[in-house]
C-alpha positions as CSV (number, residue, x, y, z in Angstrom):
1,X,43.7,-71.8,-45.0
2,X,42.3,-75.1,-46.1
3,X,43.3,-74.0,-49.7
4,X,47.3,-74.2,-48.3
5,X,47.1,-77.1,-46.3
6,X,45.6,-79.1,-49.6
7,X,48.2,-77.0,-51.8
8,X,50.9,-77.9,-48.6
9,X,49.9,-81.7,-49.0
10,X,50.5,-82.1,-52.5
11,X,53.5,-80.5,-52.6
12,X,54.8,-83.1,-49.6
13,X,53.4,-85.7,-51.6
14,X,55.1,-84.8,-54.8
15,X,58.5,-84.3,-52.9
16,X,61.5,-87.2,-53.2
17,X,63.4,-85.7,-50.4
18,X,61.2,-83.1,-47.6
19,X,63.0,-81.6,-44.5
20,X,61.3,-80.0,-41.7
21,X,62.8,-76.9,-39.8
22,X,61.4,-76.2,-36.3
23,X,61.8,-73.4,-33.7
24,X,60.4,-72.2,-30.6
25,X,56.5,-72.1,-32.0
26,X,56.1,-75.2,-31.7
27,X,57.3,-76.4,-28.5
28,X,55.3,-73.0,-26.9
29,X,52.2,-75.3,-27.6
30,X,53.5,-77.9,-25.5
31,X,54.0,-75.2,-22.5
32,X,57.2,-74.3,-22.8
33,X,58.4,-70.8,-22.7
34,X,59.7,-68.6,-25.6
35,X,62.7,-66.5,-25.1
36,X,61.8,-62.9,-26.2
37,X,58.0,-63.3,-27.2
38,X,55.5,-61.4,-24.6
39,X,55.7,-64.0,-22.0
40,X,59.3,-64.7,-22.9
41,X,61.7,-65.5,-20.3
42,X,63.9,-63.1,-20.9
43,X,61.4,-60.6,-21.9
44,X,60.6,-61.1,-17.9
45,X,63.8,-61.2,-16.9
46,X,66.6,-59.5,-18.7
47,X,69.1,-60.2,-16.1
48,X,68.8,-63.9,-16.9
49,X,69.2,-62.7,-21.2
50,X,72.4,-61.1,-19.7
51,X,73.9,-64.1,-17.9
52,X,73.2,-66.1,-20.6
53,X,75.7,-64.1,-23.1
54,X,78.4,-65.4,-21.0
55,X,77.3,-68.8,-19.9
56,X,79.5,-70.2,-22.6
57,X,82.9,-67.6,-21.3
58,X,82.1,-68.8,-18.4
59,X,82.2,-72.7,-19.1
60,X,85.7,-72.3,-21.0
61,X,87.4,-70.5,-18.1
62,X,86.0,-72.6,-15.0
63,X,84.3,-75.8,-16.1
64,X,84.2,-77.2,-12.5
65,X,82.6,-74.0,-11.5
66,X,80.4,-74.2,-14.4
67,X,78.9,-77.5,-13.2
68,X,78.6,-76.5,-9.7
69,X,76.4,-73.6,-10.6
70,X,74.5,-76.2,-13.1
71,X,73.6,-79.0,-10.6
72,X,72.3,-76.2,-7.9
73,X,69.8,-74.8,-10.5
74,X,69.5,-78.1,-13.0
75,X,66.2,-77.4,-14.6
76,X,67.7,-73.4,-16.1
77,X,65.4,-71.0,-17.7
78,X,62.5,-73.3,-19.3
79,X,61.9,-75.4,-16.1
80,X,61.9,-79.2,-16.3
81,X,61.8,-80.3,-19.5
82,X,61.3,-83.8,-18.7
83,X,58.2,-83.5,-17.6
84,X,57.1,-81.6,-20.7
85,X,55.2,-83.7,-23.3
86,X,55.1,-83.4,-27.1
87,X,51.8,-82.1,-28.5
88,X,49.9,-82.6,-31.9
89,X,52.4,-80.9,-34.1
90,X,55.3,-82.7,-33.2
91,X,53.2,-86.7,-33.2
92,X,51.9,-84.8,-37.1
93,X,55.7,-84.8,-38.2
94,X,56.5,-87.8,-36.5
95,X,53.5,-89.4,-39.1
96,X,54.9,-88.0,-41.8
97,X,58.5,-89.2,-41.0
98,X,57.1,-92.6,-40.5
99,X,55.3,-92.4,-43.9
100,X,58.4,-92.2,-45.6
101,X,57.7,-87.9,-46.8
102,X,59.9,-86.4,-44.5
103,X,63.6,-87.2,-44.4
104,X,64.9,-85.3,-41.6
105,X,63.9,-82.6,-39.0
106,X,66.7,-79.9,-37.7
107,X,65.2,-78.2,-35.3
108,X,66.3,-75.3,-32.6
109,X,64.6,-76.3,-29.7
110,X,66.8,-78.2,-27.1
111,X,63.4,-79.7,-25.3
112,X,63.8,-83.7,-26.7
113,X,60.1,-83.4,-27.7
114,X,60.6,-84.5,-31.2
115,X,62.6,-87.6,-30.5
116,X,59.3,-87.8,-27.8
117,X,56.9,-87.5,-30.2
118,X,59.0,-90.4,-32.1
119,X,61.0,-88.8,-35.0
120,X,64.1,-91.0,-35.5
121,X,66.1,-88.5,-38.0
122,X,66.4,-85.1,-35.9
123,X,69.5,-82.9,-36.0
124,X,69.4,-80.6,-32.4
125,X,70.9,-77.4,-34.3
126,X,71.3,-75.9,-30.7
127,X,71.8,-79.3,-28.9
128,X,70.2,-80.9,-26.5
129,X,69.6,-80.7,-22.9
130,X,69.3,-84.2,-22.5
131,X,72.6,-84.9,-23.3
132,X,76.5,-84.2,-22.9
133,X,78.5,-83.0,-25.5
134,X,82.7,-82.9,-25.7
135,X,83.6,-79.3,-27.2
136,X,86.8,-81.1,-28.4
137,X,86.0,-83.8,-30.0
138,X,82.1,-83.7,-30.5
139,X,81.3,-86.9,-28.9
140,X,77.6,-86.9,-27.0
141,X,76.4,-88.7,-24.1
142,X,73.2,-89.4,-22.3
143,X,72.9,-87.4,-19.1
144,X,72.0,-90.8,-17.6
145,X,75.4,-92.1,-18.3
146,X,77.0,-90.3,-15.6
147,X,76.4,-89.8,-11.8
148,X,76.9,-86.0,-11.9
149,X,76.0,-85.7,-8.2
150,X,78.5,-88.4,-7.0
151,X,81.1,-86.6,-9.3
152,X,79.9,-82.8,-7.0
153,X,79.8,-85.0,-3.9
154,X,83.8,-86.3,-4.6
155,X,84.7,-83.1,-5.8
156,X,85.6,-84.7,-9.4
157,X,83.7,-82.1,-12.0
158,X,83.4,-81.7,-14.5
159,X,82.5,-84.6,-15.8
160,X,85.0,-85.9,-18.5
161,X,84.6,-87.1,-22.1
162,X,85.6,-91.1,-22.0
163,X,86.6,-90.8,-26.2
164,X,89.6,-87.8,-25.0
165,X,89.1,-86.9,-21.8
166,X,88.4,-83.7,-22.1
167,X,85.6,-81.2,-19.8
168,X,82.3,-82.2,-21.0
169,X,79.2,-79.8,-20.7
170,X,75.5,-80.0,-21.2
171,X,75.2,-80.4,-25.3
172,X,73.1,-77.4,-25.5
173,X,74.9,-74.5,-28.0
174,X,75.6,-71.0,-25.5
175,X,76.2,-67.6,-27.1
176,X,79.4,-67.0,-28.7
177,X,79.8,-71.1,-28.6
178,X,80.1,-72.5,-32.2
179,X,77.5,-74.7,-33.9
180,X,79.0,-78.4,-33.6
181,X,80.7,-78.7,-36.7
182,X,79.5,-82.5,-37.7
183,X,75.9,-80.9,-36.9
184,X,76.4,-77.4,-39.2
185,X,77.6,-80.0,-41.9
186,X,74.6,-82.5,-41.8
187,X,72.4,-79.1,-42.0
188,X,73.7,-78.3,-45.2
189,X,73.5,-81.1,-47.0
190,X,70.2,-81.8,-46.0
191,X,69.9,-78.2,-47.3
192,X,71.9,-79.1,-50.6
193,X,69.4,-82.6,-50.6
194,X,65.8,-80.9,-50.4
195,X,63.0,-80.4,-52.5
196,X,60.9,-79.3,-50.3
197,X,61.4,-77.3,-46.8
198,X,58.5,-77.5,-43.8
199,X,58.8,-74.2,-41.9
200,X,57.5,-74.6,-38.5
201,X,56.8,-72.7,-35.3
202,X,60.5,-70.2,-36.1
203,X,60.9,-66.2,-35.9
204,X,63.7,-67.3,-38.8
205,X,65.9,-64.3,-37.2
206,X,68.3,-66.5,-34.7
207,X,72.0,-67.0,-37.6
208,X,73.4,-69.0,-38.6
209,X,70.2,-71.2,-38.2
210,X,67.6,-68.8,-40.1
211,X,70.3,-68.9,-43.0
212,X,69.5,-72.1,-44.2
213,X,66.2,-71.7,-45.6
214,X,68.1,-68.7,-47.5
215,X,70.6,-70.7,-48.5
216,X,68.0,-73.1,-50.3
217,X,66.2,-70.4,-52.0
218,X,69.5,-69.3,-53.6
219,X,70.4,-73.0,-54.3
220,X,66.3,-73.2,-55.9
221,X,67.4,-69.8,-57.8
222,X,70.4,-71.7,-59.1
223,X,69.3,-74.1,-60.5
224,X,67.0,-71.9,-62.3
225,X,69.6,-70.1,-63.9
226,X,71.5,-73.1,-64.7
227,X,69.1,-75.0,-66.3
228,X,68.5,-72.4,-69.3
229,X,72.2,-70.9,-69.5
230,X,74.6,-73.8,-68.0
231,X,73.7,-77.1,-68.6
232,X,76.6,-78.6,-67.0
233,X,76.8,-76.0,-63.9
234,X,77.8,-77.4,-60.2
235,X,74.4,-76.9,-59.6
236,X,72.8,-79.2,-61.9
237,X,72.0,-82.2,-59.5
238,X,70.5,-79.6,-56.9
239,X,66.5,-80.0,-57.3
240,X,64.6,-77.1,-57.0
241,X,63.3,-76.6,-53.4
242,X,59.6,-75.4,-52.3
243,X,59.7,-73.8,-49.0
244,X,56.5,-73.8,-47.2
245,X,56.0,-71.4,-43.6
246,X,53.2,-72.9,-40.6
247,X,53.9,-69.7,-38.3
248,X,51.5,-67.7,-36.4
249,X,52.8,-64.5,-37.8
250,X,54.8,-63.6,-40.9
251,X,58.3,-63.8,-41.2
252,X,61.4,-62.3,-42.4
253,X,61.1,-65.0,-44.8
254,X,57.5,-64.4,-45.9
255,X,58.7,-60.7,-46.4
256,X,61.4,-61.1,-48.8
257,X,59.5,-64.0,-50.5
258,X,62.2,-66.4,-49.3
259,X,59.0,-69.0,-48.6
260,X,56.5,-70.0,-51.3
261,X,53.5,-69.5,-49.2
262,X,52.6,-69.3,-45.9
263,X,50.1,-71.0,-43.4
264,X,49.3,-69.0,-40.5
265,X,48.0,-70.3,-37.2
266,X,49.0,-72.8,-34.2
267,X,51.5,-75.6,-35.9
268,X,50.0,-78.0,-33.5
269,X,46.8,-77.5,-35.7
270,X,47.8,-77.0,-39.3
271,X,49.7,-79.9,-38.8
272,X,47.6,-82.6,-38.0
273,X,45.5,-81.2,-40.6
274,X,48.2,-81.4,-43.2
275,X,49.3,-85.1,-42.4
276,X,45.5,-86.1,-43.0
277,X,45.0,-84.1,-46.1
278,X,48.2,-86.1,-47.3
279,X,46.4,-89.7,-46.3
280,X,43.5,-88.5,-48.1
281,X,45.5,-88.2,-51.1
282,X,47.3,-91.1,-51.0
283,X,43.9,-93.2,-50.5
């Protein structure tokens, strides 16, 4: 292992432009529940997997409804996020954000804990439970900026976007609900930007998110071809991208060799250990 995380750190250290992608492995270490691993929530409950499916059906045809059901069971399925905490991992990209490696971190957790932990550039793939999001016009708000029980008490839910008026609902992305479009389009150019991809803490089996890494190994395998057959292809300003997995267990992307190499353990320990190998070699 410490023969990847030196490996790891020179490849960060050599990158111009390094993204991080982040799922559900590395907010467990922090305390919060999985979905379908052992302990999952919906492993333990697949009623509440059920419901979930038409959360977002259910928002479209009865938003006041919607809310009602919302504010008598705020904290949902992972409990009360606020009081959650970042942990090791999330502070080690933080670092490395501040350090001026990594550009940007889309992530799938909804939990806040990056922006926590103080990362500046995140991109919430499936939102964020913190805030409200307009399905019309994509505008997001702090939860904070509206008294949600005053509008239950008066009878005046849902709440309403300020930009268009329109029913607001919590920002985070339901099944069958689409990916925010100005958030899918940030994705892929970061995507179309890297050089280098961070894998951390994801199952890299949820679509469209567990495309992108895909998607950059074709762009890497691109470029490839174009540099010995078409000189001046589309490609040609796409850098090749090294895509590195911190997952406790291989992945559909270690399988079909979509990653370079993989570091296996606890992302809240690997790394830590990576963003000090990197100061070492910058010393």
């Amino acid at each position: 292992m410490e023969d990847l995380i030196k490996r790891a750190a020179i490849d960060l250290s050599r990158s111009s432009y390094a993204i991080a992608l982040t799922g559900a492995g590395i907010s467990t270490e922090s305390g919060i529940p999985d979905y379908r691993g052992p302990s999952g929530v919906w492993t333990k409950n697949p009623e509440a997997e059920k419901k979930a499916y038409r959360t977002y059906e259910l928002f479209l045809a009865d938003p006041k409804g919607w809310w009602e059901e919302r504010l008598a069971a705020p904290f949902g399925a992972l409990g009360d996020l606020d009081k959650t905490t970042p942990n090791s991992g999330h502070y080690a990209l933080a670092e490395l954000e501040q350090a001026g490696i990594l550009k940007r971190i889309i992530t799938q957790n909804i939990d806040n804990l990056h922006q926590k932990a103080g990362s500046v550039n995140v991109l919430d793939y499936h939102g964020n439970s913190f805030k409200l999001r307009c399905i019309s016009c994509c505008s997001r708000y702090e939860q904070g900026e509206f008294d949600l029980e005053k509008l239950r008490l008066e009878g005046r839910l849902p709440p309403l976007c300020p930009n268009c008026n329109k029913a607001l609902k919590i920002d985070v992305v339901n099944f069958g609900e689409p990916i925010p479009s100005d958030v899918a389009e940030q994705s892929l150019d970061e995507v179309w930007k890297c050089d280098l991809m961070l894998i951390c803490g994801t199952s890299a089996a949820v679509y469209p998110f567990a495309e992108l890494p895909r998607l950059a190994r074709q762009l890497r395998t691109k470029k490839g071809e174009q540099s010995q057959s078409e000189p001046h292809d589309i490609y040609a300003d796409v850098p090749a991208v090294t895509i590195i997995e911190i997952n406790a267990e291989p992945t559909p992307l270690t399988q079909y060799k979509i990653s370079d190499y993989l570091i296996q353990g606890k992302t809240g320990e690997i790394l830590p250990a990576l963003v000090e190998e990197v100061k070492r070699l910058k010393k």
